[in-house]
C-alpha positions as CSV (number, residue, x, y, z in Angstrom):
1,X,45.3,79.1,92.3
2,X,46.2,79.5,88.4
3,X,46.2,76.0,86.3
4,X,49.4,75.5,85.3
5,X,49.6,73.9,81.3
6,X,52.5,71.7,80.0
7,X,53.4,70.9,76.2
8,X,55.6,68.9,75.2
9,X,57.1,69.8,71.8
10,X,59.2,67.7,69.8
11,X,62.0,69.7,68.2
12,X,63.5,66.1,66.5
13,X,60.7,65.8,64.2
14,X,61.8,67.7,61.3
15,X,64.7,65.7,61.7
16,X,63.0,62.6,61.3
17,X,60.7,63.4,58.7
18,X,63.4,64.8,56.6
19,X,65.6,61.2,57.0
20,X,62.2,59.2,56.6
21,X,62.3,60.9,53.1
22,X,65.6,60.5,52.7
23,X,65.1,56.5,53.0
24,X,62.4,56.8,50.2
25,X,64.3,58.6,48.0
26,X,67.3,55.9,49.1
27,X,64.9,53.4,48.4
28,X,63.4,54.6,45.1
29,X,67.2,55.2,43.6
30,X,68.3,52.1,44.4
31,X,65.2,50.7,42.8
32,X,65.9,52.6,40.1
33,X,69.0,51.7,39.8
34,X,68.3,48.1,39.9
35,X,65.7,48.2,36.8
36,X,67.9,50.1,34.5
37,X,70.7,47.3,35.4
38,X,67.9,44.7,34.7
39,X,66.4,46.5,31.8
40,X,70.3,46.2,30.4
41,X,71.0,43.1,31.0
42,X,68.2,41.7,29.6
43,X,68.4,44.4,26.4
44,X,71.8,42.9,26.1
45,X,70.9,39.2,26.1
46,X,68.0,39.8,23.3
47,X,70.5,41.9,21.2
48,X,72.8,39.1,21.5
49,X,70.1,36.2,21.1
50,X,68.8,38.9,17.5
51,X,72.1,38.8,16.4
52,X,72.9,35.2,16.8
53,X,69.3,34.3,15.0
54,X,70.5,36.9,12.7
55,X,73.5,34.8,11.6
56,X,71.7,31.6,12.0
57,X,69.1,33.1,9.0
58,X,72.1,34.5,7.0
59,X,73.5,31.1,7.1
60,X,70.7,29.3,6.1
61,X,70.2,31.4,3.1
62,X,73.9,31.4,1.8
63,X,73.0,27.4,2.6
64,X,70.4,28.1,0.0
65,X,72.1,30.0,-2.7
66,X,74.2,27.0,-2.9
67,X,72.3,24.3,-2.7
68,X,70.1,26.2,-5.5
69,X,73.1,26.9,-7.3
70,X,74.3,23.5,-7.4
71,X,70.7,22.4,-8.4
72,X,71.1,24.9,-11.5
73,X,74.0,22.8,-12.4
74,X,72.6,19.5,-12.3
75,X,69.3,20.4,-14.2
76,X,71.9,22.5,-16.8
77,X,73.8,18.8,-17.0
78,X,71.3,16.5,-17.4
79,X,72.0,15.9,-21.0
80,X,75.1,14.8,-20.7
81,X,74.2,12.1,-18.4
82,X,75.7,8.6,-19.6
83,X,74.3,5.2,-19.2
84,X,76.8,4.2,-16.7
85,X,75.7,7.5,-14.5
86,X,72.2,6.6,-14.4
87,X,73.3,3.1,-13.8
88,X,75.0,3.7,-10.5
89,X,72.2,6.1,-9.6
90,X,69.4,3.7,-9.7
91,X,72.1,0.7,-7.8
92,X,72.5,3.6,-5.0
93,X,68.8,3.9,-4.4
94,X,67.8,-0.3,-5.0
95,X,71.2,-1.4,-2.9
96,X,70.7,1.2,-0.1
97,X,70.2,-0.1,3.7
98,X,67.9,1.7,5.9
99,X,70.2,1.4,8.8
100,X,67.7,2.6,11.6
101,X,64.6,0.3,10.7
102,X,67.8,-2.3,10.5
103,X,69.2,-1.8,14.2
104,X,65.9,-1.6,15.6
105,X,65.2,-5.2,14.0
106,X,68.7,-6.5,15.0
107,X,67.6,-5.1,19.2
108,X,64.7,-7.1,19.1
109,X,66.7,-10.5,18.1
110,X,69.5,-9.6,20.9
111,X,68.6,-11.4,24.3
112,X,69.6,-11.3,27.8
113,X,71.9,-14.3,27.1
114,X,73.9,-11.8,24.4
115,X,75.9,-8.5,24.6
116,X,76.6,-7.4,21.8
117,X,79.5,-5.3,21.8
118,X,79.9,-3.5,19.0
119,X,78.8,-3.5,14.6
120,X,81.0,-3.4,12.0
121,X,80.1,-2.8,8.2
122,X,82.6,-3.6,5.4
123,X,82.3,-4.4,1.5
124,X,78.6,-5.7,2.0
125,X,79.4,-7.2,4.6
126,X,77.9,-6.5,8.6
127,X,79.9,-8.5,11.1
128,X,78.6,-8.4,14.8
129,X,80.9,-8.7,17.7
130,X,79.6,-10.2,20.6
131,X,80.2,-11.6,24.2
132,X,78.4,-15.0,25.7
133,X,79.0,-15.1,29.5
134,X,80.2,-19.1,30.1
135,X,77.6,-20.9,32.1
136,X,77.5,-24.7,33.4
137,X,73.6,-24.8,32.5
138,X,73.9,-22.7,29.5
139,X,75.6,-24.3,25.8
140,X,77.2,-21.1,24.5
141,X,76.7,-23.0,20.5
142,X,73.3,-23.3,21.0
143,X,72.7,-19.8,21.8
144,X,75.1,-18.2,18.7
145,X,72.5,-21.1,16.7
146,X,69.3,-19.5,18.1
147,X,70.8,-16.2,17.7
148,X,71.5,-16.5,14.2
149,X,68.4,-18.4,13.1
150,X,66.7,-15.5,15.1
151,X,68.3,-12.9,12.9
152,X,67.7,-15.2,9.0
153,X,64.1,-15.5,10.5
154,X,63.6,-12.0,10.5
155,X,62.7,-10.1,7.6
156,X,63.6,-6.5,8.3
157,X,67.7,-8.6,8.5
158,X,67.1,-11.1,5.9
159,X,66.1,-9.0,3.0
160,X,69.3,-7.0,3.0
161,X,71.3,-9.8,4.5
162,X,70.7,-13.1,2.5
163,X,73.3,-14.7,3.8
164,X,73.6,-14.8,7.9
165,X,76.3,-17.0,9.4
166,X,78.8,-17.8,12.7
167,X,82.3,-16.9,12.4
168,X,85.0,-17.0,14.9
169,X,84.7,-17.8,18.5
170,X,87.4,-17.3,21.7
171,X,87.1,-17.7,25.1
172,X,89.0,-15.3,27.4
173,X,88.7,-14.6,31.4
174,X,87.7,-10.5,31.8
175,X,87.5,-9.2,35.4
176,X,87.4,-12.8,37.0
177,X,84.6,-13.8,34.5
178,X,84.7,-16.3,32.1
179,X,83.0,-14.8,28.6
180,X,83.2,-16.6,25.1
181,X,83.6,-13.5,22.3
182,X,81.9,-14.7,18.8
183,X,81.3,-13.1,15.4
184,X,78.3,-12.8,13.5
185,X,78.5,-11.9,9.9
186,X,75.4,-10.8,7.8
187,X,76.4,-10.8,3.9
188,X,74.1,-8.7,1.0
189,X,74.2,-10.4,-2.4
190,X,77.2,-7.4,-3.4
191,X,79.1,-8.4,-0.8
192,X,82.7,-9.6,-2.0
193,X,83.2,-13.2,-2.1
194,X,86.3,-14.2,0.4
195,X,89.5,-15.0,-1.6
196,X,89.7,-19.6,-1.2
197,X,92.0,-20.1,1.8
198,X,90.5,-16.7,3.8
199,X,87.1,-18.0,4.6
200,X,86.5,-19.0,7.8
């Protein structure tokens, strides 16, 4: 008796091999596809972050044309400078009031017993507006007294401000609290003297 030999042969193979490769080259387009889309994007945004730097520089150096220019003109004027301009030049740098070193100072005098709400500066004059919450254990005077002795005791408020006093005081009810608003007002040696009859 003859041995009898199967095969099996797989006629879908091609088939598969050839949409195998397909995938790939699926794959790899897409891929493809999705740098060049990145690459643009991202060409896009540095074109548009170049141009904005661009402007930025250009800007600065029109900034500097004029600012040189109008340095040109003040070094071609300084002849004709009169007394009364070097004057007010010389009061704007003695009377001037470094306002940061200043609030700084003031947050350091302000206590958990004060809000202040807000600063107002007018003809030499600073005037603080501030709020007291109304306390049976606490005597709102004493505090404004501590407060403003805190501020004349102070150097970095007492240079500028000479003259440091209390001004008016109200007591109001806000949001079912009882609060007592006062004034604080801080005078330099230019500020105007209140007309008799308008001080408080």
């Amino acid at each position: 008796m003859t041995p009898t030999f199967y095969f099996k042969i797989n006629l879908n193979k091609y088939g598969e091999i050839k949409l195998q490769a397909e995938r790939e080259n699926k794959t790899f387009r897409n891929a493809l596809i999705g740098f060049g889309v990145g690459a643009l994007i991202m060409f896009a945004l540095l074109l548009t972050f170049h141009n904005n730097l661009k402007k930025k520089v250009e800007n600065r150096k029109k900034y500097l044309r004029e600012i040189s220019a109008q340095l040109s003109d003040f070094e071609a004027s300084e002849d004709y400078l009169s007394v009364n301009d070097v004057t007010r030049l010389a009061d704007t740098f003695n009377d001037r009031i470094f306002w940061t070193r200043k609030l700084e100072a003031f947050s350091h005098e302000i206590n958990q017993q004060i809000a202040v709400k807000k600063f107002q500066y007018s003809n030499g004059v600073l005037t603080l507006y501030g709020i007291i919450e109304v306390n049976p254990g606490v005597q709102e005077g004493d505090v404004i007294y501590n407060f403003v002795q805190r501020l004349k005791a102070n150097p970095q408020i007492s240079d500028d401000f000479p003259e440091i006093k209390s001004g008016s005081r109200m007591r109001q009810v806000a949001k079912d609290t009882e609060i007592l608003e006062f004034q604080v007002e801080c005078r330099t040696q230019a500020a105007e003297t209140p007309v008799r009859g308008e001080e408080q």
